[in-house]
C-alpha positions as CSV (number, residue, x, y, z in Angstrom):
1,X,79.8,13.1,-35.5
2,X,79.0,9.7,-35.0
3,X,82.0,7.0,-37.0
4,X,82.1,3.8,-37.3
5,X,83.7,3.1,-34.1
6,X,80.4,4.0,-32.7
7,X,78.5,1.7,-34.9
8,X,80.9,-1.6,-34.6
9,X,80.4,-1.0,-30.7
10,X,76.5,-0.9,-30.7
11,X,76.9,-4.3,-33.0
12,X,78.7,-6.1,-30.7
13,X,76.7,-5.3,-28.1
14,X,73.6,-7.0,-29.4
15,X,75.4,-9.8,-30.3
16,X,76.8,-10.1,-27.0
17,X,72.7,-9.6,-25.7
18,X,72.2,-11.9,-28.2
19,X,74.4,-14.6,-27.2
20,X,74.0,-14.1,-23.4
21,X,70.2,-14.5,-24.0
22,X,70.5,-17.7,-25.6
23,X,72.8,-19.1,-22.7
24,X,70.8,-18.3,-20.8
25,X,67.5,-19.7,-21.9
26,X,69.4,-22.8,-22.8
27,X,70.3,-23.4,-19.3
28,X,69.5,-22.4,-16.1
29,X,66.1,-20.5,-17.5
30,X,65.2,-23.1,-19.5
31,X,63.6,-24.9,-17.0
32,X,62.0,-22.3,-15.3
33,X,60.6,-20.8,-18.3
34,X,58.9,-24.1,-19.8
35,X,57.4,-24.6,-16.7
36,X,55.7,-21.5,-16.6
37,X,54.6,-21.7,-19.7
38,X,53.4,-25.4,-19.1
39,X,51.6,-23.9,-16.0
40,X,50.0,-21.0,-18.0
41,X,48.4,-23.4,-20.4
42,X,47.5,-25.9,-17.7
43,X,45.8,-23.4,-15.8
44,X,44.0,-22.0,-19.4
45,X,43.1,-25.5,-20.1
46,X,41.4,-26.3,-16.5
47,X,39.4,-22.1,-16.8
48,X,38.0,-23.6,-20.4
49,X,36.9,-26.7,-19.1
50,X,35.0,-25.3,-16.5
51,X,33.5,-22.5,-18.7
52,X,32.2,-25.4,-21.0
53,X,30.7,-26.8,-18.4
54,X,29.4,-23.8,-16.9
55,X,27.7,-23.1,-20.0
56,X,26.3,-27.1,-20.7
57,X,24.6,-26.5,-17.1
58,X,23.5,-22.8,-18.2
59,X,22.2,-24.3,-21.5
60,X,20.4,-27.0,-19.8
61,X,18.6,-24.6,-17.2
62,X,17.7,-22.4,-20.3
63,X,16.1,-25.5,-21.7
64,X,14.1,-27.1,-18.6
65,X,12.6,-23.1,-17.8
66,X,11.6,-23.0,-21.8
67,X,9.8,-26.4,-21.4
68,X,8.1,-24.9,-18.2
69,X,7.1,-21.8,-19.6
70,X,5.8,-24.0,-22.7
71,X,3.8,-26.0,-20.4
72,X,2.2,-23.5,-17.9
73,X,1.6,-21.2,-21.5
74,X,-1.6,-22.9,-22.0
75,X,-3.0,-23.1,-18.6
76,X,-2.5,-19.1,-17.9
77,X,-3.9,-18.0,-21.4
78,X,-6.7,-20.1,-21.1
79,X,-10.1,-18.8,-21.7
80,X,-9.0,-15.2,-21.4
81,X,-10.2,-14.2,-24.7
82,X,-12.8,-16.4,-24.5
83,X,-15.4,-15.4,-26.7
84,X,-13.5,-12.6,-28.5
85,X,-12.7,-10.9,-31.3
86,X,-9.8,-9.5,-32.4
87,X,-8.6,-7.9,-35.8
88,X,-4.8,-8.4,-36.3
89,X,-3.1,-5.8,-38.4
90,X,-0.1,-5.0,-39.4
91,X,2.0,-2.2,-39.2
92,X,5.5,-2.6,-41.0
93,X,5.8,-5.4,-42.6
94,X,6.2,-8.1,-39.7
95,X,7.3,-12.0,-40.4
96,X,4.5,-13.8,-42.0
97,X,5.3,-16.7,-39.0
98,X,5.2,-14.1,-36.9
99,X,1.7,-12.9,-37.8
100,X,0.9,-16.6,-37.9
101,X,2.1,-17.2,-33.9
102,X,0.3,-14.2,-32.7
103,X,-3.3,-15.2,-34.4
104,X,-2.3,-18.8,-33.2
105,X,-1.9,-17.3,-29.9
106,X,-5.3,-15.5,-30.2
107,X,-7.3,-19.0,-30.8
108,X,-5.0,-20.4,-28.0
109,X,-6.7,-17.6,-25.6
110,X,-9.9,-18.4,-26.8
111,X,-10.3,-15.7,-28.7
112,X,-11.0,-15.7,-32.8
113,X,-9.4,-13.9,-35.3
114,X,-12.0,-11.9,-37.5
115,X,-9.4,-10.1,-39.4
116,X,-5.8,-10.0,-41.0
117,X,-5.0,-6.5,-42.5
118,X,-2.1,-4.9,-43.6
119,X,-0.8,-1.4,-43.8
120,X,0.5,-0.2,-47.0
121,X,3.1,1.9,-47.4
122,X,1.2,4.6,-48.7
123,X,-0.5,5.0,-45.2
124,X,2.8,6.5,-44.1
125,X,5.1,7.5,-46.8
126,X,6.0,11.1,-48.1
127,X,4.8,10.2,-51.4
128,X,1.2,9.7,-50.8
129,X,0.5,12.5,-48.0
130,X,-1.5,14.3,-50.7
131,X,-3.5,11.0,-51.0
132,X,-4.0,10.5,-47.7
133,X,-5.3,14.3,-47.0
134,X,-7.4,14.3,-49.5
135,X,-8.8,10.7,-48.4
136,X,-9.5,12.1,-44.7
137,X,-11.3,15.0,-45.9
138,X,-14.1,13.0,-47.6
139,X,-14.5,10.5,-44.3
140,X,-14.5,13.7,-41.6
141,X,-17.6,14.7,-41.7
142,X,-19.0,11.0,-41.5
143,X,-16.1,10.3,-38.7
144,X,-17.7,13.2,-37.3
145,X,-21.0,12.7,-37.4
146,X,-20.1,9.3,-35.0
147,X,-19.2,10.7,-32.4
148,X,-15.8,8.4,-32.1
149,X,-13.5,11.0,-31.1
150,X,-12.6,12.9,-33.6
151,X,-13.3,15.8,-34.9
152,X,-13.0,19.0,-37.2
153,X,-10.0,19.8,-36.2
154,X,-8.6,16.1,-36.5
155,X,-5.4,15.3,-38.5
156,X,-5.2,13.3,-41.1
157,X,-3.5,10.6,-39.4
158,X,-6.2,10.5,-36.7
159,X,-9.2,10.7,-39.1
160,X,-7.9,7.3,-41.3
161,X,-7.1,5.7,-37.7
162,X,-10.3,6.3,-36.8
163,X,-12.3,5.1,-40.0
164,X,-10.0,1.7,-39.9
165,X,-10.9,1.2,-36.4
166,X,-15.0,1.5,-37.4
167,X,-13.9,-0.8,-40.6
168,X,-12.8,-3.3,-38.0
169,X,-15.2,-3.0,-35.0
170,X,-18.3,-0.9,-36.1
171,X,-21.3,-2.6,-35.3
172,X,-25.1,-2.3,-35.5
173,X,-27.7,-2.9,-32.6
174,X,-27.9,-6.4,-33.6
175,X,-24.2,-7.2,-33.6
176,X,-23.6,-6.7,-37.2
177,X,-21.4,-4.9,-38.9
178,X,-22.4,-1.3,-39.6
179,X,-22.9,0.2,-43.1
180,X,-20.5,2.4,-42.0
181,X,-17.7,0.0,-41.0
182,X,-17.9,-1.7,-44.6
183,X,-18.1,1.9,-46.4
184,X,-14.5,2.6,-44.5
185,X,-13.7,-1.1,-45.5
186,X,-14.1,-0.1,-49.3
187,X,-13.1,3.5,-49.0
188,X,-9.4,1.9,-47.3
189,X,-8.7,-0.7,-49.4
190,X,-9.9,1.0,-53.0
191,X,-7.2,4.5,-51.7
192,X,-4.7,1.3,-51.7
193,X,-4.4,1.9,-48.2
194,X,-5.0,-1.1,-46.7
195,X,-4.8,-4.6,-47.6
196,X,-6.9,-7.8,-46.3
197,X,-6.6,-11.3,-46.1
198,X,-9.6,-12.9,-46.9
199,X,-12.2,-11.1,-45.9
200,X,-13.7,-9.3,-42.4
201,X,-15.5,-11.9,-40.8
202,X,-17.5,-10.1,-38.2
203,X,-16.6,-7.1,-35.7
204,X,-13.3,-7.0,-33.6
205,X,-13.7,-6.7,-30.2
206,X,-10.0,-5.4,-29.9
207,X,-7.2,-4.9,-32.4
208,X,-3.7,-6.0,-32.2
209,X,-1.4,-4.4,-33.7
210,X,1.8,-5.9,-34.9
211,X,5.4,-3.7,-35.7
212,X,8.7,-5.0,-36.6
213,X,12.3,-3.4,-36.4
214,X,14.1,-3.3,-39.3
215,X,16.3,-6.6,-38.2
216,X,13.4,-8.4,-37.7
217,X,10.8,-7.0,-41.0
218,X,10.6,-9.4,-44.0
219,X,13.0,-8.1,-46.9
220,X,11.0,-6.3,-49.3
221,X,12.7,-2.8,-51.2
222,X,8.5,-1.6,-51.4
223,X,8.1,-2.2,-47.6
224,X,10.9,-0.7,-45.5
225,X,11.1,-0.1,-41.9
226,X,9.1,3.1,-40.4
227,X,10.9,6.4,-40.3
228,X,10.5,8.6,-37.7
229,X,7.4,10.7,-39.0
230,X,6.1,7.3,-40.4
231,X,6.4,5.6,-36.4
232,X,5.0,8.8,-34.9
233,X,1.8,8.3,-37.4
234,X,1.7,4.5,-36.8
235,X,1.7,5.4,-32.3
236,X,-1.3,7.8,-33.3
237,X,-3.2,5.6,-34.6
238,X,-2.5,3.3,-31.9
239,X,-4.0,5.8,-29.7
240,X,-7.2,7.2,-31.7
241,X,-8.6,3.7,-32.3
242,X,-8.7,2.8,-28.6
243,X,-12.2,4.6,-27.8
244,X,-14.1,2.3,-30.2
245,X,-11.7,-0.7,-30.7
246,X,-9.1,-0.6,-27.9
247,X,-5.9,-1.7,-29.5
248,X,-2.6,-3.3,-28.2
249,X,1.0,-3.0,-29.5
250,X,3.3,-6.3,-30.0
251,X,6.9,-5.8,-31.7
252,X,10.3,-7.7,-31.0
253,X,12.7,-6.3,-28.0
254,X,12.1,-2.7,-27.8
255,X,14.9,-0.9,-28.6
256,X,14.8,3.4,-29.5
257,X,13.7,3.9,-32.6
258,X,10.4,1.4,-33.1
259,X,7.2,2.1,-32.6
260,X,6.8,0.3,-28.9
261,X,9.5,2.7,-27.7
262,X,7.5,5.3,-29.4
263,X,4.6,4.9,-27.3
264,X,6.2,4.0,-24.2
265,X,8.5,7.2,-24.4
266,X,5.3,9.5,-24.7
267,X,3.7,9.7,-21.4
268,X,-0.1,10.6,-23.2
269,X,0.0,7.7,-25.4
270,X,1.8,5.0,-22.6
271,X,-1.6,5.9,-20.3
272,X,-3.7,5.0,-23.3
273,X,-1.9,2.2,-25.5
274,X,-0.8,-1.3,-23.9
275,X,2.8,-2.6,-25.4
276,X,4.3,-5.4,-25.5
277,X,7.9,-6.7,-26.3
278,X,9.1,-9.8,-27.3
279,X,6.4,-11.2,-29.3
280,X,8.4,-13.7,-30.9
281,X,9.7,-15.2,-28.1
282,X,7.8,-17.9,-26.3
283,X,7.2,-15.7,-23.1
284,X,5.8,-12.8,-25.9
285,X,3.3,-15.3,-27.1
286,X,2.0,-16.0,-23.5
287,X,1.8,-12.4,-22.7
288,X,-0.1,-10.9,-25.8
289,X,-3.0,-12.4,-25.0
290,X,-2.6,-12.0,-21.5
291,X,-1.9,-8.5,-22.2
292,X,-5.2,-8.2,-24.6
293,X,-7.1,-9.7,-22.0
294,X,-6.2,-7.3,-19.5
295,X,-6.8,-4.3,-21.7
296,X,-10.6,-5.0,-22.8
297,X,-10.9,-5.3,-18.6
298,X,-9.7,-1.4,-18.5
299,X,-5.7,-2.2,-17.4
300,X,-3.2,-0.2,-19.9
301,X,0.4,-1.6,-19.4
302,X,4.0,-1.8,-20.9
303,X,5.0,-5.1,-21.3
304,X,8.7,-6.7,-21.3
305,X,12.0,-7.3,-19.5
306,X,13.5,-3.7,-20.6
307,X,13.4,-0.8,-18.0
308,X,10.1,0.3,-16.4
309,X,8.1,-2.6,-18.2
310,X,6.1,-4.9,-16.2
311,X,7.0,-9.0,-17.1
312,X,3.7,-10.0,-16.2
313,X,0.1,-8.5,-16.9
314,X,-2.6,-9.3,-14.5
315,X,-4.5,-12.5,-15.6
316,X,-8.5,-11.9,-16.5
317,X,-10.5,-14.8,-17.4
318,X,-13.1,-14.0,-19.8
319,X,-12.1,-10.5,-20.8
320,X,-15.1,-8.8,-21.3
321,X,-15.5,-6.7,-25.2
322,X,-15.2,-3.6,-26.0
323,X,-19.0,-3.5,-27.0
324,X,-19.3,-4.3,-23.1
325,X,-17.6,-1.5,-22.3
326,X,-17.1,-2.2,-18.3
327,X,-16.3,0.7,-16.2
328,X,-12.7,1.7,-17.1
329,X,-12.6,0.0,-19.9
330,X,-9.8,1.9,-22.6
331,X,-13.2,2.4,-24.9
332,X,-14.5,5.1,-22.3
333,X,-10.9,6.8,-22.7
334,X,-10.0,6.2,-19.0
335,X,-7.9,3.9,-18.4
336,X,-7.4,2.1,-15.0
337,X,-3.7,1.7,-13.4
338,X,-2.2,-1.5,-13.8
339,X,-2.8,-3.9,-11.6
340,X,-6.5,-3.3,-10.5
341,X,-8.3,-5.6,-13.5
342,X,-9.8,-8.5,-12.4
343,X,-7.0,-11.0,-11.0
């Protein structure tokens, strides 16, 4: 049994640790000790300097290569859309100043924006499948009929790609828009489908299309970010539109779980749908159109500084439109490998 003995023995002993400690520090420690500790904090003081600075110069780098890329912007976008057309629409709900740098982009390229159309949630959501069958199955035969690729055996998702992509780019001989492209115009927007700004002005050449993560999406309860069923729909109509209106994909830094990773993960749709990342980052709004340009002259490519993307597309002057159709060209449904467009 432990007594008190025991106790009174273990007390005096940190007192005497106690006291020995403090004679200690107080004398022939003390000196050593406060300069190490003035040396620690020297040497902590002289690392933070130098980070500061490291990071001024960084910062400063960051800036001059942002002013570069702002100036040499223009001159490589130049005149690669010239003379085209292209519908804008978005998927999920993107930043209106997003949507505002990508059609500013367009003009930039040369190109002209004939069209600004939103998605609605009903073209995805659970609620409104019923809709949306029902919907397909009075444009099928018509879809049909054109010869766009689709058919009977179409789904759903494939069929309303298809009509919004001869909404947007059907034409007649003459250059006009097709009785059928305004029917699908009416048939969309009356199923609440569809929503456009201002009206269609003529036929879209090629249609960029415009996804947002949830991070980056405008805040609206009625509009949330895609699901996974809902992204899988949105990177199938990515796909069927290309044979009569090739299409590109633009969203923010791909990351799994948004539509560009969507199609870039999927080997069928990759060889079929361009992508790019970034798009509201300076370098994003040089490469969409760059990346549009490229795709009308037949070269499908993933776009971006993530893993297996290509920074750069090749650079076409005067991309040639899908009503062209040049040999190659994504509207034939063979597309070329990157990097053998017109330079």
């Amino acid at each position: 049994m432990i007594d008190f003995r025991y106790h009174l023995v273990s007390l005096i002993s940190v007192f005497l640790a106690l006291a020995v400690g403090i004679i200690l520090g107080a004398g022939p420690l003390q000196g050593a000790i406060g300069a190490t500790l003035t040396d620690q904090v020297d040497s902590l003081r002289v690392e933070r300097n130098e980070l500061r600075t490291q990071l001024n110069d960084t910062q400063a780098d960051a800036a001059e290569r942002l002013q570069f890329i702002q100036a040499a912007g223009p001159a490589l976008t130049q005149d690669t859309l010239d003379g085209v057309t292209v519908a804008v629409v978005e998927l999920d709900n993107v930043k209106a100043d997003v949507q505002k740098s990508m059609a500013d982009a367009v003009e930039g390229a040369g190109g002209t924006v004939s069209a600004t159309v939103a998605l609605n949630p009903s073209w995805t959501d659970e609620d409104h499948a019923g809709l949306r069958d029902t919907i397909a199955a009075g444009m099928r035969e018509r879809l049909v009929a054109l010869d766009i690729g689709v058919s009977d055996e179409s789904s759903a998702d494939e069929l309303l790609a298809a009509a919004l992509a001869v909404a947007l780019g059907g034409t007649e001989s003459d250059g006009a828009r097709s009785e059928d492209s305004l029917a699908f115009e009416r048939q969309l927007e009356q199923a609440d489908l569809i929503t456009i700004t201002g009206t269609v002005t003529e036929s879209a050449d090629a249609v960029l299309l415009l996804t947002a993560t949830q991070d980056d999406a405008q805040s609206s309860a009625a509009t949330p970010a895609p699901d996974e069923s809902a992204r899988t729909s949105l990177a199938v109509l990515a796909r069927t539109i290309q044979p009569l209106t090739p299409a590109v994909v633009a969203g923010p830094t791909a990351h799994s779980g948004d539509v560009v990773s969507t199609v870039r993960a999927d080997g069928e749709l990759s060889a079929a749908v361009t992508t790019v990342s970034g798009f509201d980052t300076t370098v994003g709004r040089i490469v969409v159109p760059l990346a549009l340009a490229a795709h009308l002259d037949g070269v499908v490519g993933q776009y971006g500084f993530e893993d297996g993307a290509t920074v750069l597309p090749p650079i076409v002057r005067t991309a040639p439109t899908a009503h062209e159709t040049p040999s190659g060209n994504p509207a034939t449904g063979e597309p070329t490998p990157a990097g053998e467009g017109n330079q």
